[in-house]
C-alpha positions as CSV (number, residue, x, y, z in Angstrom):
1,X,0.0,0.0,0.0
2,X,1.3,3.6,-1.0
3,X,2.1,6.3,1.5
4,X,-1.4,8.4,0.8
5,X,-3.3,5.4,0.5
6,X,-1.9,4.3,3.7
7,X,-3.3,7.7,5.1
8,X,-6.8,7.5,3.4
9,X,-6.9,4.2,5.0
10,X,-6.4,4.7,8.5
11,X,-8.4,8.3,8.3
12,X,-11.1,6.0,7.3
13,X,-10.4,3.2,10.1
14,X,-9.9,0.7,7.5
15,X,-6.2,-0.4,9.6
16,X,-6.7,-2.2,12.4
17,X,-2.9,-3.3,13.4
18,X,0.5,-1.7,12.3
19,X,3.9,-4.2,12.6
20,X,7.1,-3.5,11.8
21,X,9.5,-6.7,11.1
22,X,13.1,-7.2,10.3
23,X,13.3,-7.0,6.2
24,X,13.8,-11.3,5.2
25,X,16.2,-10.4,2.3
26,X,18.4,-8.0,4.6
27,X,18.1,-8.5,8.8
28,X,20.5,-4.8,8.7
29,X,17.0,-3.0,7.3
30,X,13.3,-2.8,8.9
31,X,9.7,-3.2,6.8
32,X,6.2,-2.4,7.7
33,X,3.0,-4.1,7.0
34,X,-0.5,-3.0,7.4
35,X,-3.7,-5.5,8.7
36,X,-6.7,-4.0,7.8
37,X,-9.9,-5.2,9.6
38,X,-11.0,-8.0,6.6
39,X,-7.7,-9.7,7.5
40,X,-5.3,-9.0,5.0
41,X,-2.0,-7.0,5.1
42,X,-0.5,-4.8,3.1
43,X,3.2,-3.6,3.0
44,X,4.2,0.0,2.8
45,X,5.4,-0.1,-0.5
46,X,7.0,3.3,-2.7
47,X,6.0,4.6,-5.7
48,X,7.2,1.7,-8.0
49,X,5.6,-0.9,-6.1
50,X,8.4,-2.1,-4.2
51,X,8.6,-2.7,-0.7
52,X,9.8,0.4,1.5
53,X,12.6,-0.8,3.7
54,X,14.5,1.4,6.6
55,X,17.9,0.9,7.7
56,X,17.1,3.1,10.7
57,X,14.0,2.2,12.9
58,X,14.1,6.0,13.8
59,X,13.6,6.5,9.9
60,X,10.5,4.0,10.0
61,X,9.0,5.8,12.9
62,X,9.0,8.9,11.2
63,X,7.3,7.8,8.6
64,X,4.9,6.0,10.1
65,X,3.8,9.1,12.7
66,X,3.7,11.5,8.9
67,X,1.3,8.7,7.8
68,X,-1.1,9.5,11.1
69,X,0.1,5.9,12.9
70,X,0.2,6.1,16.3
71,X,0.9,2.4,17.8
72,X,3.1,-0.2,15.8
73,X,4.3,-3.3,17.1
74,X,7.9,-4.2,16.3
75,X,8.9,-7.5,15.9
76,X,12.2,-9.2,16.4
């Protein structure tokens, strides 16, 4: 899921769970996922489709409190 639609999404109440995981394909870089309340999940992903990965977690965190997130559950 893109950045605005990410927004739109939880302006609307649509996300029910935010977690933030190590990345599979790098454990140095951090990835977030979306559940909305159907039950399915949705990475944050940039304007070419691809998965948005942080090598900071104070990078991710950012980002996630510009897109209106509040709580996020990290995963190690």
């Amino acid at each position: 899921m893109k950045r605005e639609q990410v927004r739109e999404r939880h302006a609307e109440g649509q996300i029910c769970a935010t977690h933030v995981i190590q990345n599979p394909a790098n454990l140095g870089e951090w990835i977030v996922f979306f559940k909305k309340s159907a039950g399915r999940s949705y990475f944050l992903v940039d304007d070419n489709d691809e998965v948005e990965s942080f090598a900071r977690l104070d990078d991710l965190i950012e980002t996630l409190r510009s897109l209106g997130i509040k709580f996020a559950e990290i995963q190690m």
